[in-house]
C-alpha positions, 0 to 999 in steps of 0.5 A, a space after each residue: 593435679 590429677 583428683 584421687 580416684 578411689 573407684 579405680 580399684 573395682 575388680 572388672 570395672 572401668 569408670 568413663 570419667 573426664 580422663 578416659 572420655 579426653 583419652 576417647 574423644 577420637 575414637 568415640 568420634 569414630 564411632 558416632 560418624 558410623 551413623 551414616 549411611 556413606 560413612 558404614 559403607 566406607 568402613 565396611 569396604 577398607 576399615 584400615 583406610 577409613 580408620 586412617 582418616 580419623 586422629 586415633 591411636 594406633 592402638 585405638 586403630 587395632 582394638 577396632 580391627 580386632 573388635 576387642 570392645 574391652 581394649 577400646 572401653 580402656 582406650 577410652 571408648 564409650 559402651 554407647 558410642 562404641 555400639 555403632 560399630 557392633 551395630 555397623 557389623 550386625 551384631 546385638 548389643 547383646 552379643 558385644 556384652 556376651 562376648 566382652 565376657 567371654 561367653 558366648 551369646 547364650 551363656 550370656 543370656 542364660 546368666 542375665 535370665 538367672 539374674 545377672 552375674 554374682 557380686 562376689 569380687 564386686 566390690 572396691 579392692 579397699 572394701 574388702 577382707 583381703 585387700 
């Protein structure tokens, strides 16, 4: 019996629970063999075959190939474990957050310098006048 998740309903959110980290496992498995050296090299020289390898989903398979972190982070994959791949391609933490929102790299770092994005909406769906 499935527990009642009342955080489910934050705007923008994904919490990693139990359910989402068993959805991942695979492809947050992925991720952590990108640690090694051989491994990288592997992926960067035929992504589809190395991806092929691993018992992910088809789905899991093509948000990794279009690097669209958000898809992967609602499939199941860990911010943490999902920053080998950005890393593996050479790119900053921040530039994976920048572009999870939709802003480039340094209209992302001009909106963290000002403090951050606005906490409007930010809160459960329940919570609110509206909802």
């Amino acid at each position: 019996m499935a527990l009642e998740k009342p955080y489910l309903d934050i705007p923008g959110t994904t919490i990693f629970d139990a359910d989402l980290a068993r959805r991942g496992y695979h492809l947050n498995m992925f991720c952590m063999s990108l640690m090694k050296a051989e491994n990288r090299e592997r992926f960067k020289a035929d992504e589809r075959a190395y991806l092929d390898a691993w018992s992910l989903t088809e789905e899991q398979k093509q948000a990794v190939l279009a690097r669209d972190y958000n898809r992967m982070i609602s499939l199941g994959g860990n911010i943490y474990f999902l920053a080998k791949i950005f890393a593996t391609d050479g790119k900053s933490y921040q530039y994976a957050a920048a572009s999870m929102t939709g802003m480039s790299q340094q209209e992302y770092a001009q909106m963290m310098l000002k403090g951050g994005r606005s906490v409007q909406g930010n809160r459960y769906i329940g919570e609110r006048s509206d909802g």
